[in-house]
PyMOL commands that place a pseudoatom at each C-alpha (Angstrom):
pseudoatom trace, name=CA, resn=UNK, resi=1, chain=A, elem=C, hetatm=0, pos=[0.000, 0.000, 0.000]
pseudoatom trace, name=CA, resn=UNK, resi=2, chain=A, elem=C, hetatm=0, pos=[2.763, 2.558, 1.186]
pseudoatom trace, name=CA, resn=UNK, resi=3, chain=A, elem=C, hetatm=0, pos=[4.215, 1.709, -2.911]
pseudoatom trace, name=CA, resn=UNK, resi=4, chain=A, elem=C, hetatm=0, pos=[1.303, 2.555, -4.451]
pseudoatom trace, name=CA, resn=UNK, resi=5, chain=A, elem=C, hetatm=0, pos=[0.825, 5.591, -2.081]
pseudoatom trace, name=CA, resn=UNK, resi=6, chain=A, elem=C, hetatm=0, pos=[4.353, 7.088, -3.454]
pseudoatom trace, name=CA, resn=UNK, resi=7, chain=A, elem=C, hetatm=0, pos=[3.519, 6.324, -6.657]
pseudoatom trace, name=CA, resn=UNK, resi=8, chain=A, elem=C, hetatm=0, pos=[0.669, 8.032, -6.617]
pseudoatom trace, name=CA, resn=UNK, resi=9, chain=A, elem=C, hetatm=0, pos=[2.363, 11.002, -5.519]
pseudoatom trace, name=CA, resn=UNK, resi=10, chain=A, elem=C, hetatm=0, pos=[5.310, 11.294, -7.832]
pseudoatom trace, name=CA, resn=UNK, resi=11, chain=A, elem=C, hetatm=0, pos=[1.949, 10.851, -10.569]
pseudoatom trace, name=CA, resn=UNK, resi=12, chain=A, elem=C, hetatm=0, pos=[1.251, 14.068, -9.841]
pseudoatom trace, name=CA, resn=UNK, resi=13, chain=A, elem=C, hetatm=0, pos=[4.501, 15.209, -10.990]
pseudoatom trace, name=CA, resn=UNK, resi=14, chain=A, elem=C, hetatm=0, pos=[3.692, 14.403, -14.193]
pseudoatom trace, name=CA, resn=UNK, resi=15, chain=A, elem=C, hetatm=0, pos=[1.266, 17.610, -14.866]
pseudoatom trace, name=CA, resn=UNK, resi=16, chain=A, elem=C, hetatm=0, pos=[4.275, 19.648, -14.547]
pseudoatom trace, name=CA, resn=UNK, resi=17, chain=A, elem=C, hetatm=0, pos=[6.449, 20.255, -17.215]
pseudoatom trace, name=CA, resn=UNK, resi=18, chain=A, elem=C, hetatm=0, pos=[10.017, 20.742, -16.032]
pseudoatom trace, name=CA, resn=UNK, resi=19, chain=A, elem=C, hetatm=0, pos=[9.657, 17.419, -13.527]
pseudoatom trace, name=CA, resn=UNK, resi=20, chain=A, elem=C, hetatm=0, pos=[7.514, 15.107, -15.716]
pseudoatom trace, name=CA, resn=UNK, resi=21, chain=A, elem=C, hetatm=0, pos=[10.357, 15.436, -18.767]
pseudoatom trace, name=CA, resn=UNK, resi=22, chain=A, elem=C, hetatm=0, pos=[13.022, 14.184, -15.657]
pseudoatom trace, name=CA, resn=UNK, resi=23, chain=A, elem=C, hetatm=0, pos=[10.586, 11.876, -14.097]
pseudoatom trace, name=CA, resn=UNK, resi=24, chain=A, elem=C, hetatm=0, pos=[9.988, 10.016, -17.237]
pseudoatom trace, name=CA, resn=UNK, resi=25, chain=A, elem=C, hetatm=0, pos=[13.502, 10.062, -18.096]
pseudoatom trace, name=CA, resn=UNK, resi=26, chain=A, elem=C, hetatm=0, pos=[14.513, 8.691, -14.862]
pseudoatom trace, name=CA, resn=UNK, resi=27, chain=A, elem=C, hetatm=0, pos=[11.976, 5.457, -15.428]
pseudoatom trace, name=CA, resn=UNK, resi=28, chain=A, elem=C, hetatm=0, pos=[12.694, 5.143, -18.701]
pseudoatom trace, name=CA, resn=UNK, resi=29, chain=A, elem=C, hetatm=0, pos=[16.822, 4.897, -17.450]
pseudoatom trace, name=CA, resn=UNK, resi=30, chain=A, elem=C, hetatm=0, pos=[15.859, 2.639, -14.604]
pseudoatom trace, name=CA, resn=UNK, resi=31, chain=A, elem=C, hetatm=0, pos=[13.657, 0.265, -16.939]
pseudoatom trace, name=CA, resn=UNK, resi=32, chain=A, elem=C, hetatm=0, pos=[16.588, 0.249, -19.790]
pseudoatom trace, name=CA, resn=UNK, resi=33, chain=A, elem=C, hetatm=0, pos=[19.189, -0.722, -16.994]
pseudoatom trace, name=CA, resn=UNK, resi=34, chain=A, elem=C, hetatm=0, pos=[16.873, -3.720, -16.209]
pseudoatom trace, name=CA, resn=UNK, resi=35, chain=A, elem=C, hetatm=0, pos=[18.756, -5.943, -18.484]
pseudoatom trace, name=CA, resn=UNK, resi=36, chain=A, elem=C, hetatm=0, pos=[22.181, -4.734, -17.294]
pseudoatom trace, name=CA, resn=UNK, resi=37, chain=A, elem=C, hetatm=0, pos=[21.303, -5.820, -13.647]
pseudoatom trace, name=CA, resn=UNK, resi=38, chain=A, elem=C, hetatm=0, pos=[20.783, -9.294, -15.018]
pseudoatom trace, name=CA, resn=UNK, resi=39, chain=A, elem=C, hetatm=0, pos=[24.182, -9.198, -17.007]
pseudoatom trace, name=CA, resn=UNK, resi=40, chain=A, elem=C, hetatm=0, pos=[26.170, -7.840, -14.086]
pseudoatom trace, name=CA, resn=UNK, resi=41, chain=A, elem=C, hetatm=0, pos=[24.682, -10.472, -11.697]
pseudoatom trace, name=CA, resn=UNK, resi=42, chain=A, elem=C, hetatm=0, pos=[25.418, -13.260, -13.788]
pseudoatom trace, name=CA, resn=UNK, resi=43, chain=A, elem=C, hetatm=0, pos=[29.133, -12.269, -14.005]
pseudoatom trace, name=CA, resn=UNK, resi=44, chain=A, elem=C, hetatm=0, pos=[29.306, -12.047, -10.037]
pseudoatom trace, name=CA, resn=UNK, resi=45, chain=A, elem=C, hetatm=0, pos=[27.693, -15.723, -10.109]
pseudoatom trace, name=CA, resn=UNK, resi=46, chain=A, elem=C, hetatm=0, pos=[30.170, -17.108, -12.068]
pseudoatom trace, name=CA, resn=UNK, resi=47, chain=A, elem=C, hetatm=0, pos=[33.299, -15.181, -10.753]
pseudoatom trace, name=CA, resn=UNK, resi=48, chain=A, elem=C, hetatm=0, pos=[32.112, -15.862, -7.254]
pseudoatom trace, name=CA, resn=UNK, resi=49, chain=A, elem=C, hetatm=0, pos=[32.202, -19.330, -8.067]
pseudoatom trace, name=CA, resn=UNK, resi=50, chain=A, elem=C, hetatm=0, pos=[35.342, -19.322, -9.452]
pseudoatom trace, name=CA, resn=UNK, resi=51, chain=A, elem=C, hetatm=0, pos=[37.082, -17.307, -6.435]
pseudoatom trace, name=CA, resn=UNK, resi=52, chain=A, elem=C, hetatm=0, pos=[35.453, -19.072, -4.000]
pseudoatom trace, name=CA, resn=UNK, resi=53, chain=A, elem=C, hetatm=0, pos=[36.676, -22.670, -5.571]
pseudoatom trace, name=CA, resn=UNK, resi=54, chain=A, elem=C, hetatm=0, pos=[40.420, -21.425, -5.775]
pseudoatom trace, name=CA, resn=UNK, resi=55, chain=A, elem=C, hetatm=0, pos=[40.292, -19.158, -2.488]
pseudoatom trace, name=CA, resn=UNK, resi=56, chain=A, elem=C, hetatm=0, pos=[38.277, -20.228, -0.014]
pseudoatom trace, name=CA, resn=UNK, resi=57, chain=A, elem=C, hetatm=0, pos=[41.276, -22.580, 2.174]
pseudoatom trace, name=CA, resn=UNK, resi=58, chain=A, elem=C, hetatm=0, pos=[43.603, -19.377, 1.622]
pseudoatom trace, name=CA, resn=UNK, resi=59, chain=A, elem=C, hetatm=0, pos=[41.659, -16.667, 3.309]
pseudoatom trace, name=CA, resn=UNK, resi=60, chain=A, elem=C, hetatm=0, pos=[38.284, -17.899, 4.270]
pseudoatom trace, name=CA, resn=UNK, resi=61, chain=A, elem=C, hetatm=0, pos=[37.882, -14.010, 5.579]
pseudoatom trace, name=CA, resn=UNK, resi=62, chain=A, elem=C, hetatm=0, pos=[36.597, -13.128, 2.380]
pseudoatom trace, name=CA, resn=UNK, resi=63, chain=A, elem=C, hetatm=0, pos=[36.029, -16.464, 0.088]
pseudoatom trace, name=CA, resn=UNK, resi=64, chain=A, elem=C, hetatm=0, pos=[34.837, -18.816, 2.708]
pseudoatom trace, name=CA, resn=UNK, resi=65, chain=A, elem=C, hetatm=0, pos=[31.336, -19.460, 0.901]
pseudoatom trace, name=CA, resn=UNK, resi=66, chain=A, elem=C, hetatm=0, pos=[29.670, -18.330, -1.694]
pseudoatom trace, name=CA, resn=UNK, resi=67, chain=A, elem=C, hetatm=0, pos=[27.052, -15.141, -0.814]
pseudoatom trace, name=CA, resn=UNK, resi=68, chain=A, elem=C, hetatm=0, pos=[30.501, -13.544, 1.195]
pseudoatom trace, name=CA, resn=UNK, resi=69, chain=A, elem=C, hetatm=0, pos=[32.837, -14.496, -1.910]
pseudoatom trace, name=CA, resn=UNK, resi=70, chain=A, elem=C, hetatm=0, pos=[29.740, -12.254, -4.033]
pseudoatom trace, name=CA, resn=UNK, resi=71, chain=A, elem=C, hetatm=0, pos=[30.021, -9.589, -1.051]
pseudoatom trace, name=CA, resn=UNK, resi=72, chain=A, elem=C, hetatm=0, pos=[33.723, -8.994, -1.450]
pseudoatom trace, name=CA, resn=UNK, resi=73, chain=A, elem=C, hetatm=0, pos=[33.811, -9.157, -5.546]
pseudoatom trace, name=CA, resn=UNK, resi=74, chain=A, elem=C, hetatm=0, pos=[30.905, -6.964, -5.405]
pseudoatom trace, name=CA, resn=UNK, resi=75, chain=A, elem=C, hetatm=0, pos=[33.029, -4.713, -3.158]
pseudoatom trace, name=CA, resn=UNK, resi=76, chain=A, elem=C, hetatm=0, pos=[35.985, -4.993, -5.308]
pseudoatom trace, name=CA, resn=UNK, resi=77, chain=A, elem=C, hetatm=0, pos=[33.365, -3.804, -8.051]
pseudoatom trace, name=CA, resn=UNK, resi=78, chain=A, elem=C, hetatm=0, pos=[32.829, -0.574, -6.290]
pseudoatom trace, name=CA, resn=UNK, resi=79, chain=A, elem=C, hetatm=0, pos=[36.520, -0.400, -5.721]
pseudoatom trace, name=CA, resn=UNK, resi=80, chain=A, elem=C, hetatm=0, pos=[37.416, -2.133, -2.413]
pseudoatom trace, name=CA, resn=UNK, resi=81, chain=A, elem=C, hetatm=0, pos=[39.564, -4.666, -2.638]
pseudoatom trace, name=CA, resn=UNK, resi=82, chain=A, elem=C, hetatm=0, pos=[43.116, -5.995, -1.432]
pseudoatom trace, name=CA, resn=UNK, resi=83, chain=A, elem=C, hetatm=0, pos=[46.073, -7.870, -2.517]
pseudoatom trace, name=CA, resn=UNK, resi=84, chain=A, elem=C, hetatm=0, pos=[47.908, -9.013, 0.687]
pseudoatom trace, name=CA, resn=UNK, resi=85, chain=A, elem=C, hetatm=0, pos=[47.045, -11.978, 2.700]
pseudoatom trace, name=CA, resn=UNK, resi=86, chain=A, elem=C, hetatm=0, pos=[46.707, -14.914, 0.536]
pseudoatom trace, name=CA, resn=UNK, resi=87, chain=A, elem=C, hetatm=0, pos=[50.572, -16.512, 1.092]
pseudoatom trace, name=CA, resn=UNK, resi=88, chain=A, elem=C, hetatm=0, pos=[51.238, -18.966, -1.480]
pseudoatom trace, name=CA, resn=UNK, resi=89, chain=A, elem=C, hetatm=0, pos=[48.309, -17.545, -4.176]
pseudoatom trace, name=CA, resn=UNK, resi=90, chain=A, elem=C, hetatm=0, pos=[49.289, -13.880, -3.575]
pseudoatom trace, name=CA, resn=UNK, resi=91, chain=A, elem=C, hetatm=0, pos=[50.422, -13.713, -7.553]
pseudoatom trace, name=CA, resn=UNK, resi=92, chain=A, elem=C, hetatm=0, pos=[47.584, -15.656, -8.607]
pseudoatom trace, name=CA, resn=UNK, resi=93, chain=A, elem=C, hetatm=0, pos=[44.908, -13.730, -6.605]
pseudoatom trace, name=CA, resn=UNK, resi=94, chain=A, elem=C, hetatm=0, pos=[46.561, -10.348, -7.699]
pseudoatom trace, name=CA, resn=UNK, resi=95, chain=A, elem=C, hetatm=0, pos=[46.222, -11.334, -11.533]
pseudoatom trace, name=CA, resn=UNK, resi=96, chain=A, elem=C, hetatm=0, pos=[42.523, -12.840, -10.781]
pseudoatom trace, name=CA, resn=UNK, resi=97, chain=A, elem=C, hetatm=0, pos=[41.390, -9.392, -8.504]
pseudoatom trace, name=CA, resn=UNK, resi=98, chain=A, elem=C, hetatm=0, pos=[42.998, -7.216, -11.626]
pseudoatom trace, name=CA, resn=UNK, resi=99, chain=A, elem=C, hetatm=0, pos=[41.029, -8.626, -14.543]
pseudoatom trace, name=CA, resn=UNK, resi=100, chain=A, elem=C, hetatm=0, pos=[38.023, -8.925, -11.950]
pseudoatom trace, name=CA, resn=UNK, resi=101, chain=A, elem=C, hetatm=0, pos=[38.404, -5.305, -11.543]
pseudoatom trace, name=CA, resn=UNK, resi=102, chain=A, elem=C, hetatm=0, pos=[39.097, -4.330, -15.155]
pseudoatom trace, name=CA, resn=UNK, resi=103, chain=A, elem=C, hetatm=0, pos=[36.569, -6.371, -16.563]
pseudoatom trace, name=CA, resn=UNK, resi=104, chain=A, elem=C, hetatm=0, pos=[34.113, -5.356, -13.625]
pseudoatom trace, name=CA, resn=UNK, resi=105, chain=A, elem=C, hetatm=0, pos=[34.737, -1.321, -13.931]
pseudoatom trace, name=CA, resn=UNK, resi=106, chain=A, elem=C, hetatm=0, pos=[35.823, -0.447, -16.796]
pseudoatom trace, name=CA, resn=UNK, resi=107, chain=A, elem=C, hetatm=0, pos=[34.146, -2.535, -19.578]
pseudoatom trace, name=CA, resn=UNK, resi=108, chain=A, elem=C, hetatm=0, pos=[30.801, -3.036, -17.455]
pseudoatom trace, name=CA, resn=UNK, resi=109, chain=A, elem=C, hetatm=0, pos=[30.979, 0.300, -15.947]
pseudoatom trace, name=CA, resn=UNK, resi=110, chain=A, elem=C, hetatm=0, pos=[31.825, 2.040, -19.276]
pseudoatom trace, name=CA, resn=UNK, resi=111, chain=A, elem=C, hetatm=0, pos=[28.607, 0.017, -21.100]
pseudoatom trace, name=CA, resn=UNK, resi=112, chain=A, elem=C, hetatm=0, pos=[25.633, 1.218, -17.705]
pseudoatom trace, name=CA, resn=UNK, resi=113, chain=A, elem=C, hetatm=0, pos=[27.340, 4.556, -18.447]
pseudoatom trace, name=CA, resn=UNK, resi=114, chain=A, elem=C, hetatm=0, pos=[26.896, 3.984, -22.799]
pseudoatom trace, name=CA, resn=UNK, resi=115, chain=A, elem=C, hetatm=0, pos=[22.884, 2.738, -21.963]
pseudoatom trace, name=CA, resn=UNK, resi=116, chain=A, elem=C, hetatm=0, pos=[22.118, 5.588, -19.308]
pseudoatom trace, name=CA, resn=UNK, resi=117, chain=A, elem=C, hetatm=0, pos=[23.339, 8.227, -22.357]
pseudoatom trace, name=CA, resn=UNK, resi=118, chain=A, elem=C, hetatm=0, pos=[21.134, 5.963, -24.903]
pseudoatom trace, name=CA, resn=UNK, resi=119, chain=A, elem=C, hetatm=0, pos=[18.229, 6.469, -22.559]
pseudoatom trace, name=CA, resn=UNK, resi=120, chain=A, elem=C, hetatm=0, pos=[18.890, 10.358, -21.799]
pseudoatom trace, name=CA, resn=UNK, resi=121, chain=A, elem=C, hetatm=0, pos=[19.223, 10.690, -25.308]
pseudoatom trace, name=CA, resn=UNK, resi=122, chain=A, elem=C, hetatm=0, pos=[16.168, 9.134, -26.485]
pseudoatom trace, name=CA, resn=UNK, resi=123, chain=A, elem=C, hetatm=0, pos=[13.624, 11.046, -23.862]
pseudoatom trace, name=CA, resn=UNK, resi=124, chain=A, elem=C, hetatm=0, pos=[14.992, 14.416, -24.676]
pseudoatom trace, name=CA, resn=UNK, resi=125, chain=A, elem=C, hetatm=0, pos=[13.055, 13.867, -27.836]
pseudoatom trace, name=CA, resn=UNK, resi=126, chain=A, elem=C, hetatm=0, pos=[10.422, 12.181, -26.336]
pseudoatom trace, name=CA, resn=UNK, resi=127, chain=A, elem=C, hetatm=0, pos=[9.452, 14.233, -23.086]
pseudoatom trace, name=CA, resn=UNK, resi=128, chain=A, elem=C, hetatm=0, pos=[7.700, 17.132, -24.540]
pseudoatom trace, name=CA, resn=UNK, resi=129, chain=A, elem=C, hetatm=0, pos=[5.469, 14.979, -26.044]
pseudoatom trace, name=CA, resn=UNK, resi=130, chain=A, elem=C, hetatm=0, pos=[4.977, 12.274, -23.257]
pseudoatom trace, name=CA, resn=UNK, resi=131, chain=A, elem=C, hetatm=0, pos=[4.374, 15.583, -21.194]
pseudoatom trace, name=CA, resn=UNK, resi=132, chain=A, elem=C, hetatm=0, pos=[1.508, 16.456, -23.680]
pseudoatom trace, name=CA, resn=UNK, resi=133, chain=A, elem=C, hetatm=0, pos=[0.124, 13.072, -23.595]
pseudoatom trace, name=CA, resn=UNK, resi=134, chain=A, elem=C, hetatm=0, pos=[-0.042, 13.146, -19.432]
pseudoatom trace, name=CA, resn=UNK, resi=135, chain=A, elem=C, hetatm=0, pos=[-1.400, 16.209, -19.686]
pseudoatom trace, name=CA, resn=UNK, resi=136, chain=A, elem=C, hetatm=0, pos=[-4.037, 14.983, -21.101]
for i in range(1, 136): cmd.bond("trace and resi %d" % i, "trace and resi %d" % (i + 1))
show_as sticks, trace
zoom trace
């Protein structure tokens, strides 16, 4: 009930010009990042399993099962992560925590950042019109 209540209210937005072009634009961002989610979680399934299979006996801390293997490589996505403390696999968890990162920030990062411009793009053409049609 409390949903439908705010959405309700941010309806009303809609009658006015200035925040219905932004409001629209915002859903029509979050609904175009929809499939992104789902491409961004299925990379942190399958590196998680992969990091927790050849790091969890080195430093159970932050591998020692699987939903705390996705906590740290989703950390590491948003820029916290370490190298130290993994003896013997220090090399090999330095070269696996780089690509993770490079592959994580800057060609995942770079392609939200490509769809979120897409979407911006497309409802500055759009939002006079979808104004209009609330409007009415």
């Amino acid at each position: 009930m409390v949903v439908l209540q705010w959405g309700r209210f941010y309806l009303f937005f809609l009658l006015i010009a200035q925040l219905s072009k932004m409001l629209l634009t915002f859903i029509a961002m979050v609904i175009d990042t929809i499939p992104f989610i789902f491409l961004v979680m299925s990379y942190l399934i399958i590196t998680s399993a992969i990091f927790t299979t050849l790091f969890q006996d080195v430093n159970p801390t932050f591998y020692k099962d699987f939903e705390t293997t996705m906590r740290t490589l989703f950390d590491a996505l948003m820029g916290v992560y370490l190298y130290k403390g993994f003896g013997e696999k220090e090399w090999v968890h330095t070269i696996f925590i780089a690509l993770h990162v490079l592959l994580s920030n800057v060609l995942l990062l770079n392609y939200l950042v490509a769809i979120l411009s897409q979407s911006y793009e497309e409802m500055l053409d759009k939002g006079k019109f979808l104004y209009k049609v609330y409007l009415y």
